[in-house]
C-alpha positions in Angstrom: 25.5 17.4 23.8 23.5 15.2 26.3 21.4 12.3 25.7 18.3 14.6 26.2 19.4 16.9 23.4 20.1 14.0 21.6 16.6 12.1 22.2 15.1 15.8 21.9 16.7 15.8 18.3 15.6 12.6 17.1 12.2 12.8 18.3 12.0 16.1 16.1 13.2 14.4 13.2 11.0 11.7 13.4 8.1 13.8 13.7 9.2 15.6 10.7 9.3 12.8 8.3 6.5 10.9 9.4 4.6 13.7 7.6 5.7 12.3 4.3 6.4 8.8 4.5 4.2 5.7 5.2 7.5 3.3 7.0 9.6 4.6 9.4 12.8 2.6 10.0 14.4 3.1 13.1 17.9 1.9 11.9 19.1 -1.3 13.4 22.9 0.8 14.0 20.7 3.4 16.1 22.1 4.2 19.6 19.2 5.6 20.5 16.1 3.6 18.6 14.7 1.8 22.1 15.2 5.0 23.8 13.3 7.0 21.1 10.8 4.2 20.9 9.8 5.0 24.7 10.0 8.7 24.1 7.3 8.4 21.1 5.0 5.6 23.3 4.9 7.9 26.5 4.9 11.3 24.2 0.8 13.3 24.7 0.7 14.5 21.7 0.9 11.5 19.3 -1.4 8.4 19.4 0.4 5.3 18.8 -0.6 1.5 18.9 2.5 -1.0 20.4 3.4 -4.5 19.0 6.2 -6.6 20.3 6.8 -9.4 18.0 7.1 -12.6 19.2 9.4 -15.1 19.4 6.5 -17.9 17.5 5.8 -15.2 15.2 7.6 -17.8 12.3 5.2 -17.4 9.6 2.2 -15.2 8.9 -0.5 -17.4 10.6 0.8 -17.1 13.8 1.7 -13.4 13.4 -2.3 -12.6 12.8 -2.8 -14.6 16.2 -0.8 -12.9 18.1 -1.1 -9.7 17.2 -4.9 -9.9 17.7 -4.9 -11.1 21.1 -2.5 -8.8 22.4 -3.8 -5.4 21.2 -7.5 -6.7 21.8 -6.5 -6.7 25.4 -5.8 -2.6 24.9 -8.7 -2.4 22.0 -11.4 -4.8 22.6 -12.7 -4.2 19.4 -9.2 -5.0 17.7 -9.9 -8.7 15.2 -13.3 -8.3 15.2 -13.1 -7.9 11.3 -10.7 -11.0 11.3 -12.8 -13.3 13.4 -15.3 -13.2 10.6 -13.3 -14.4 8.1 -13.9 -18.2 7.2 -11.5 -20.4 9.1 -10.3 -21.5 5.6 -8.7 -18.5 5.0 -6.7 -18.3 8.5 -5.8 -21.7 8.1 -4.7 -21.0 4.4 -3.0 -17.3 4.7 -0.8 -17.9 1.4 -3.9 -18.7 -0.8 -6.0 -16.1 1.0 -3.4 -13.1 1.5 -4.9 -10.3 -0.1 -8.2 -11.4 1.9 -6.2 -10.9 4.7 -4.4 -8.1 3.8 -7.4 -5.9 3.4 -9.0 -6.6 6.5 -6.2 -6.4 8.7 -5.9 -2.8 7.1 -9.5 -2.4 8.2 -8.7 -3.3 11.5 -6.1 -1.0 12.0 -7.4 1.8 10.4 -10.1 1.6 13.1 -7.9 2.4 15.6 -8.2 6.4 15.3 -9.5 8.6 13.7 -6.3 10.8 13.7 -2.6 10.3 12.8 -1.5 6.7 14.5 1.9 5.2 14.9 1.3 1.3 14.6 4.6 0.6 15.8 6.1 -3.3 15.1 8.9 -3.4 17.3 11.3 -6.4 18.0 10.6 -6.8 14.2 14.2 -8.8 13.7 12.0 -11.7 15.0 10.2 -12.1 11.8 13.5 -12.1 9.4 13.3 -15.4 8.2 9.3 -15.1 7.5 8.7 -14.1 3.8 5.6 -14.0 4.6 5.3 -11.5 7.5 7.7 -9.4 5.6 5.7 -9.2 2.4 2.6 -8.5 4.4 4.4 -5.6 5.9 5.5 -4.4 3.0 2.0 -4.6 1.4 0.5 -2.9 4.3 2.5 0.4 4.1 0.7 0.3 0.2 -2.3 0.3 1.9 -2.8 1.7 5.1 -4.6 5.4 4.9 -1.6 8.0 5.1 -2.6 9.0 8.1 -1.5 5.5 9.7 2.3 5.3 10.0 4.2 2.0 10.5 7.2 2.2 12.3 9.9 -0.7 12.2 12.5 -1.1 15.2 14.8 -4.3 15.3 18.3 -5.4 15.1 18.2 -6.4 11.6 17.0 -4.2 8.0 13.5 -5.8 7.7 14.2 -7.8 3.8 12.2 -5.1 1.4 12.6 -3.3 -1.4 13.9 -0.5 0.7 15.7 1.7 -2.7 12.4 1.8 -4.1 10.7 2.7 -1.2 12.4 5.0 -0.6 12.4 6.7 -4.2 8.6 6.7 -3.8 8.6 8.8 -0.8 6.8 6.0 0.7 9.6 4.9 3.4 12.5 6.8 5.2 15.7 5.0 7.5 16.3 7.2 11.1 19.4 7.1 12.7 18.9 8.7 15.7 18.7 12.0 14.8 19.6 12.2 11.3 18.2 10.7 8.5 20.0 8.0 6.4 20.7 9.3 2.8 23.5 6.9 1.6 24.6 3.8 2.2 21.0 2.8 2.6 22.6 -1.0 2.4 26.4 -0.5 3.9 27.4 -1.1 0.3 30.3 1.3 -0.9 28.5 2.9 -4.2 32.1 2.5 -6.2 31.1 5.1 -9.0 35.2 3.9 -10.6 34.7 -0.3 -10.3 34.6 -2.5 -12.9 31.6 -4.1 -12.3 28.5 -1.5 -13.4 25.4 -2.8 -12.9 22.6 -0.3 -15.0 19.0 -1.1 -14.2 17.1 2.2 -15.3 16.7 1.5 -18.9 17.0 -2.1 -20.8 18.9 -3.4 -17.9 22.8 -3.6 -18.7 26.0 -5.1 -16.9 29.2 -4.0 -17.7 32.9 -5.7 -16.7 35.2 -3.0 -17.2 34.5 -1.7 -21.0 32.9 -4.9 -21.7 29.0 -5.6 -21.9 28.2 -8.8 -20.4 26.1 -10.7 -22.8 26.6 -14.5 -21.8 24.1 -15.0 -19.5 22.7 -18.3 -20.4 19.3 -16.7 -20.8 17.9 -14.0 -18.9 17.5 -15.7 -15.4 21.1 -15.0 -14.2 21.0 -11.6 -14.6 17.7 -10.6 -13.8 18.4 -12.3 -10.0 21.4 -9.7 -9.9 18.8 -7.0 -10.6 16.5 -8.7 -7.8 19.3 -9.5 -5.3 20.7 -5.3 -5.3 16.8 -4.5 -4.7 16.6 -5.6 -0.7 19.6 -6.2 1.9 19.0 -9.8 1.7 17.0 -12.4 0.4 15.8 -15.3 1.1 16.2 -18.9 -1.2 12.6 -19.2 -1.1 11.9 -15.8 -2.0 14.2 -15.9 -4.6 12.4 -19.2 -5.8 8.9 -17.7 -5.2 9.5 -14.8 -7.5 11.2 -16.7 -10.5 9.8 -20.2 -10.9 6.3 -19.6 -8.5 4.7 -22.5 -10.7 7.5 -25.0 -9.1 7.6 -27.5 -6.2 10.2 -26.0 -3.8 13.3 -29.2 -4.4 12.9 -28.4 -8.3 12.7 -24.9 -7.9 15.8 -24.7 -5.7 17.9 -26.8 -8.2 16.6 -24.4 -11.1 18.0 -21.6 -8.7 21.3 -23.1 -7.8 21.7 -23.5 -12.0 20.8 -19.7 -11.9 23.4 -18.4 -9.5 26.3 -20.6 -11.0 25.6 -19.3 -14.6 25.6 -15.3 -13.1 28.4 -16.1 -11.4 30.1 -17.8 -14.8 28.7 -14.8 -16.5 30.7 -11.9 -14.6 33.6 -14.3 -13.9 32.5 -13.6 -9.9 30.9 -14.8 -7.1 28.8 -12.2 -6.7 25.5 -13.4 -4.8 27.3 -15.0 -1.7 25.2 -17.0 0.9 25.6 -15.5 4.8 23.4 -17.9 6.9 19.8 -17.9 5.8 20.0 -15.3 3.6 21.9 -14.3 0.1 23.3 -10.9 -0.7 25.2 -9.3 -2.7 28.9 -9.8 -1.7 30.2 -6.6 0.1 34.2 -7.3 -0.7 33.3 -7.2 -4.3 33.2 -3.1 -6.2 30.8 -2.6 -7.8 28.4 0.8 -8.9 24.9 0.7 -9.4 23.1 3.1 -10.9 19.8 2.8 -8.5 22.0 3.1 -5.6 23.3 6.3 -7.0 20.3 7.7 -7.8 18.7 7.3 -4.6 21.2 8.8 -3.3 21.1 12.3 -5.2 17.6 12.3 -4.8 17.6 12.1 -1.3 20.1 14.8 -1.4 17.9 16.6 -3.8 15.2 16.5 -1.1 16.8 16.8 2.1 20.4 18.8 1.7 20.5 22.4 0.5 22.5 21.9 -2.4 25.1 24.7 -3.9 23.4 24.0 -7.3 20.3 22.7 -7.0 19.9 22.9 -10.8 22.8 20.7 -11.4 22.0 18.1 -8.5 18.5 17.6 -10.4 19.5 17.4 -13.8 22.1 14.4 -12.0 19.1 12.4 -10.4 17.4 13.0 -14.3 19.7 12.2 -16.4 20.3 8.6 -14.4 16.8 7.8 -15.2 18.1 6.3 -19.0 14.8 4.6 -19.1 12.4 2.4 -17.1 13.3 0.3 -14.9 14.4 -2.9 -16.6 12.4 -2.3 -19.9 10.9 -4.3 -21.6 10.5 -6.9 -18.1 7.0 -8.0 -17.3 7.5 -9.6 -13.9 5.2 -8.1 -11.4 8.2 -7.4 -8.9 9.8 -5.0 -12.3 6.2 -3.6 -12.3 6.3 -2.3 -9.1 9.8 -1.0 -8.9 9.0 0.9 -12.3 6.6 2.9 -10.6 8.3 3.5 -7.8 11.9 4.7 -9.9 9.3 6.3 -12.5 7.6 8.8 -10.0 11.1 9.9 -8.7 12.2 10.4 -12.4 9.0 12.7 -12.4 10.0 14.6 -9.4 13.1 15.2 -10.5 11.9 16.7 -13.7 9.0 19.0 -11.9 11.9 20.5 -9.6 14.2 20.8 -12.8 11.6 22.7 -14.1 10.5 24.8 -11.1 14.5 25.8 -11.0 14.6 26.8 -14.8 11.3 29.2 -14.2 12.5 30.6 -11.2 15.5 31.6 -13.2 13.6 32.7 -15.9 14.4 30.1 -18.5 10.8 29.7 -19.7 11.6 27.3 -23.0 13.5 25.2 -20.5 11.0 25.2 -17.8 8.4 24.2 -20.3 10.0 21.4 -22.0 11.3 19.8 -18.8 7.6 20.0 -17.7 6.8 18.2 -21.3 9.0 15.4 -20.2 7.3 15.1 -17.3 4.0 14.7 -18.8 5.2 12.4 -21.2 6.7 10.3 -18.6 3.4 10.0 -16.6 0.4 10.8 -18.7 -2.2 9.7 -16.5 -1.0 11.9 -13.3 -3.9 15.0 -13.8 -1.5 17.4 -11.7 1.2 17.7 -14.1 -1.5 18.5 -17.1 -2.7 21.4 -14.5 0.7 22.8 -13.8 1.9 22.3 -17.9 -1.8 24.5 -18.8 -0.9 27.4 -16.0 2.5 27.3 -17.3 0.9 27.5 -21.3 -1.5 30.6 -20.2 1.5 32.2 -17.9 3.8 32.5 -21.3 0.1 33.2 -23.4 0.2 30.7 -25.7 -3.8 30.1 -25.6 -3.6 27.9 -28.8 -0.8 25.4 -27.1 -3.2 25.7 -24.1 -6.2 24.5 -25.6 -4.8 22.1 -28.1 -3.2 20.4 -24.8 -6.0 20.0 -23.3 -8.2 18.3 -26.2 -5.1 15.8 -26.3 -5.2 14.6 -22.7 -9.3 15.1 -23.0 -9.4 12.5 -26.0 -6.6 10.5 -23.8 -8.8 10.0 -20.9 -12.1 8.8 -23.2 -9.9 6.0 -24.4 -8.3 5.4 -21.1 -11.8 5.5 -19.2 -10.3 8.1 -16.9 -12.5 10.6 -16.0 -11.2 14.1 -15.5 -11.6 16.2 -12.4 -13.8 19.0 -12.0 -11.3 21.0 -10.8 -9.5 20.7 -14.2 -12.4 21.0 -16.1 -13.5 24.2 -14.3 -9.3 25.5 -15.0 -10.3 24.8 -18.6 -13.1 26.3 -18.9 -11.9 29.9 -16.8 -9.2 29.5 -19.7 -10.8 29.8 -22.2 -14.1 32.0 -21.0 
């Protein structure tokens, strides 16, 4: 096969998962990623808005200035949301980051009207920036889904790219195939010693043995945070533990940190590669996010023999929430993200059991699902059409007074749409 086939064939895959993801990644091991890049920025049919990062782009600050004065030159009315921002806010971005967050979503949502590709390439620039790299991150959350960001570098941008990924909220290309494993270039060794278990209470095994002498609860939750991203960052790592400390003290607290996980597992697992820290890639070890990433994007993607089996897998991983119990704000969000893939799996579990006619099975799994995520109104409508499918009006009803007396407590208000479903019900 030529190169035209080839470009041909990763052009059509990333057209087809931009339709359901808000970050595309052309991977850094791509043969073909600058190539594809052109193909997209000269392609009719898609409108796309083009960022080089530059070399000054260091911190967040000079990001915002830069970006704005190149694409004003193609948009003149690109910034004009920023430049009416106080100059205390530009000259403060850390203090003011959700200020700045929210218009520069404005801005760019302004662009079209349509789908857009805002496409940051040269990204590998901003590595050592936590800054820029959060406000990426946070601008995927919330850029309308019509607006796609699309990453190209030489380096994996530093996010939380499992969770991401389990949200449906961020794909890795490779050319023309989509990366499913291996998201990291870690060796998932389902038979080491070392097992690290973070969907549930949060466990660490050594061979047979659960690892219990942490010196508090520190050292192991930085193993937890350091398997989340390809790297990390000292300050990040300091920013997100001890956020209330001056940077020497914090570091010092860190340094403390690592030594007792490393004393902990008898390992020095958190090694330090230039200006980053990662997880050491000559040590074996499984983890069970890693795993379950991985069967669910097979879940999604592959056509599995046994579909069946493959989703009760990616289920029956899901032991729990995501480090239970854990109130940090970086736990939050991964919860959600491992939580609504935990759902999934349970909705295609129980799509698979109907199909096969296993209606008890097909309506508990769908129970589950509920359970899991109470608030999420579409599961209640499927769970009441499944109810009146099997005729059990009484089930039907008395679900529906549940989740109605649910949502007065809750202050959610219930959609129309349900209400109406409800009300043809029982007519």
């Amino acid at each position: 096969m030529n190169i035209h086939a080839n470009l041909d064939l990763a052009l059509n895959t990333f057209l087809t998962h931009a339709r359901g993801s808000k970050i595309l990644l052309l991977h850094p091991s791509s043969r073909l990623r600058s190539v594809l890049l052109a193909r997209i920025l000269s392609d009719p049919d898609t409108t796309t808005c083009y960022y080089a990062m530059d070399i000054d782009d260091v911190n967040l600050q000079n990001f915002l200035i830069h970006i704005v004065h190149d694409l004003s030159n193609l948009h003149p009315t690109f910034g004009r949301h920023l430049a009416n921002l106080s100059p205390s806010v530009h000259n403060d971005p850390y203090r003011h980051f959700d200020i700045l967050l929210r218009t520069f979503v404005r801005e760019v949502s302004e662009l079209s009207d349509g789908e857009l590709f805002f496409i940051l390439d040269e990204f590998d620039r901003a590595d050592a920036a936590d800054d820029i790299q959060r406000f990426v991150e946070r601008l995927s959350h919330h850029l309308p889904a019509r607006c796609k960001l699309v990453i190209n570098g030489r380096t994996l941008p530093r996010m939380p790219w499992l969770s991401m990924i389990a949200k449906r909220h961020a794909v890795m290309l490779r050319d023309e195939q989509l990366v499913t494993e291996d998201h990291f270039e870690y060796r998932n060794a389902l038979d080491a010693d070392l097992k690290v278990l973070s969907l549930g209470p949060g466990y660490v095994f050594l061979g047979d043995r659960l690892i219990e002498n942490w010196e508090g609860h520190l050292p192991r939750l930085l193993l937890f945070f350091a398997l989340d991203r390809p790297v990390v960052t000292r300050n990040e790592i300091c920013e997100t533990f001890w956020p209330n400390l001056e940077l020497d003290p914090a570091v010092n607290v860190f340094h403390v940190t690592k030594r007792r996980l490393h004393k902990a597992i008898n390992l020095d697992v958190l090694m330090h590669a230039g200006a980053f820290y990662r997880i050491n890639p000559e040590i074996p070890f499984y983890s069970d996010t890693l795993e379950f990433v991985e069967l669910l994007m097979a879940g999604r993607y592959s056509n599995p023999d046994d579909p069946l089996d493959l989703w009760q897998r990616v289920a029956k991983l899901y032991r729990g929430p995501f480090l239970q119990r854990h109130t940090d704000a970086w736990v939050d969000e991964r919860r959600e993200a491992y939580k609504a893939a935990y759902v999934e799996a349970l909705e295609n579990t129980a799509q698979l059991w109907d199909d096969d006619g296993k209606y008890e099975l097909a309506l508990h799994t769908l129970s589950r699902a509920v359970d899991t995520d109470y608030a999420n109104e579409a599961l209640h409508t499927k769970l009441l059409n499944m109810y009146v499918r099997l005729g059990r009006r009484a089930e039907t009803v008395a679900h529906f007074r549940s989740f109605e007396k649910w949502a007065r407590g809750n202050k959610v208000v219930i959609s129309a749409d349900l209400r109406r479903l409800f009300s043809d019900i029982t007519a």
